[in-house]
C-alpha positions as CSV (number, residue, x, y, z in Angstrom):
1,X,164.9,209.5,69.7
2,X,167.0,206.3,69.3
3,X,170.6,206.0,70.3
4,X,172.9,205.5,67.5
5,X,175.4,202.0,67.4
6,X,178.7,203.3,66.6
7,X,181.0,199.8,67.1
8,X,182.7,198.7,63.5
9,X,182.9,194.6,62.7
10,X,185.9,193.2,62.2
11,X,185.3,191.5,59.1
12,X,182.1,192.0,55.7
13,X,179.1,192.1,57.2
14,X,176.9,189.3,56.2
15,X,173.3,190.2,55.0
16,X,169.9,187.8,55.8
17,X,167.0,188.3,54.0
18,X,164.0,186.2,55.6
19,X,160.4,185.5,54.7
20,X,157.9,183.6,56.9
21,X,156.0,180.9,54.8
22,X,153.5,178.9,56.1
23,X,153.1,175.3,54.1
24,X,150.2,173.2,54.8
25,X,150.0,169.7,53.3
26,X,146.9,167.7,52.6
27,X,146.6,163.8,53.0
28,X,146.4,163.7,48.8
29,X,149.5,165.5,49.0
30,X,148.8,168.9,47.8
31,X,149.9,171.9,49.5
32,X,148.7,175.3,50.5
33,X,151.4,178.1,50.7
34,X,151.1,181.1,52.4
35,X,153.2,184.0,53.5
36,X,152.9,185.2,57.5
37,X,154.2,188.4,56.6
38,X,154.2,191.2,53.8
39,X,157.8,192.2,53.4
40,X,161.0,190.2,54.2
41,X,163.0,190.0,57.5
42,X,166.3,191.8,56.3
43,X,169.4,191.5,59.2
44,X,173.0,191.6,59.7
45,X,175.3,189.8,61.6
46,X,178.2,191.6,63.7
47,X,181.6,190.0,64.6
48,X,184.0,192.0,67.0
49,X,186.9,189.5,67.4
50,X,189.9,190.0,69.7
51,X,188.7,193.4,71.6
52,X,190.1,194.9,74.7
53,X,188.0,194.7,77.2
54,X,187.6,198.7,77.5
55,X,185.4,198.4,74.0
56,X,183.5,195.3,75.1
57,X,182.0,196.9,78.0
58,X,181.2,199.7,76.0
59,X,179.3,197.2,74.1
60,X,177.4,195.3,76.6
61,X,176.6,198.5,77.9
62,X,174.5,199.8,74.9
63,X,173.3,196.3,74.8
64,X,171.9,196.2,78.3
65,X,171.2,199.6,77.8
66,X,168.8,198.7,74.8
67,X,167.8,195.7,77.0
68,X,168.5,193.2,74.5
69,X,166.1,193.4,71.6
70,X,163.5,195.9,73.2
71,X,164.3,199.3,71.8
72,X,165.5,200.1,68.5
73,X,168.7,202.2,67.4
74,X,170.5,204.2,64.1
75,X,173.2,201.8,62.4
76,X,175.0,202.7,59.4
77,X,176.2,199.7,57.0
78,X,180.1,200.3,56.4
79,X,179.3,198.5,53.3
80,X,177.2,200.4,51.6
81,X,176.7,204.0,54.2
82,X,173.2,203.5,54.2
83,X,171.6,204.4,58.0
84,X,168.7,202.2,59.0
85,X,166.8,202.0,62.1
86,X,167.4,198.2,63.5
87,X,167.0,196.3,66.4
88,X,169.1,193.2,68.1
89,X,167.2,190.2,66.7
90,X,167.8,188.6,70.7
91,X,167.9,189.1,74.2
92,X,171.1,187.2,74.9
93,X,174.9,188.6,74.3
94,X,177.6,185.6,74.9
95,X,181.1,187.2,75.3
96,X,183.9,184.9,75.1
97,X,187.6,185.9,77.1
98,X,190.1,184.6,74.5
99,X,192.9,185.1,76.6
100,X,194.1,188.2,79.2
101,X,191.9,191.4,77.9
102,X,190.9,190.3,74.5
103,X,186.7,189.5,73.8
104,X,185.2,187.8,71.0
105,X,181.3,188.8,70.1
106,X,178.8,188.4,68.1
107,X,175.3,190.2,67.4
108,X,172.5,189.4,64.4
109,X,171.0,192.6,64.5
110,X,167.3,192.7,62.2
111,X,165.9,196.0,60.3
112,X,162.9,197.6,62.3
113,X,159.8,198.0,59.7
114,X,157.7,201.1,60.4
């Protein structure tokens, strides 16, 4: 059963919605369109700015305990309350130290089709 992400953004959470189109193009200039996929790419990306360091190594913990985008978890949109199983869309985390205990962070996490 996957872990449920329980950390609230600081700020709207903005939404992506990705398609994978392949476009080949002829010598005459025609071109050949065709989608790689059958449904879009839908994600989210997560801002956490000026946090103590007690909740950012809360964080990287459920991040290196997912290890990075390998296993899925329950998130539930604050924007609209609607829980979806997602995944981080990479394996890297950058935390910057703004000053004496305070971290900035950012995550895109991507919806996981089933």
């Amino acid at each position: 059963m996957p872990e449920t992400f329980s950390f609230i953004p600081d700020n709207s959470i903005p939404q992506n919605i990705e398609f994978n189109t392949l476009v080949s193009e002829f010598e005459n200039g025609a071109e050949q369109r065709r989608s790689k996929r059958d449904n879009s790419k839908i994600g989210w990306t997560l801002s956490f700015i000026l946090r103590p360091k007690t909740e950012m190594e809360s964080f990287k913990n459920f991040f290196n305990a997912r290890k990075g985008k390998l296993e899925s978890f329950y998130w539930t949109n604050p924007d609209d309350n609607t829980t979806r199983l997602v995944r981080f869309d990479e394996d890297k985390l950058e935390i910057k130290r703004l000053r004496y205990d305070l971290y900035s962070y950012s995550v895109k996490i991507i919806e996981v089709i089933q």
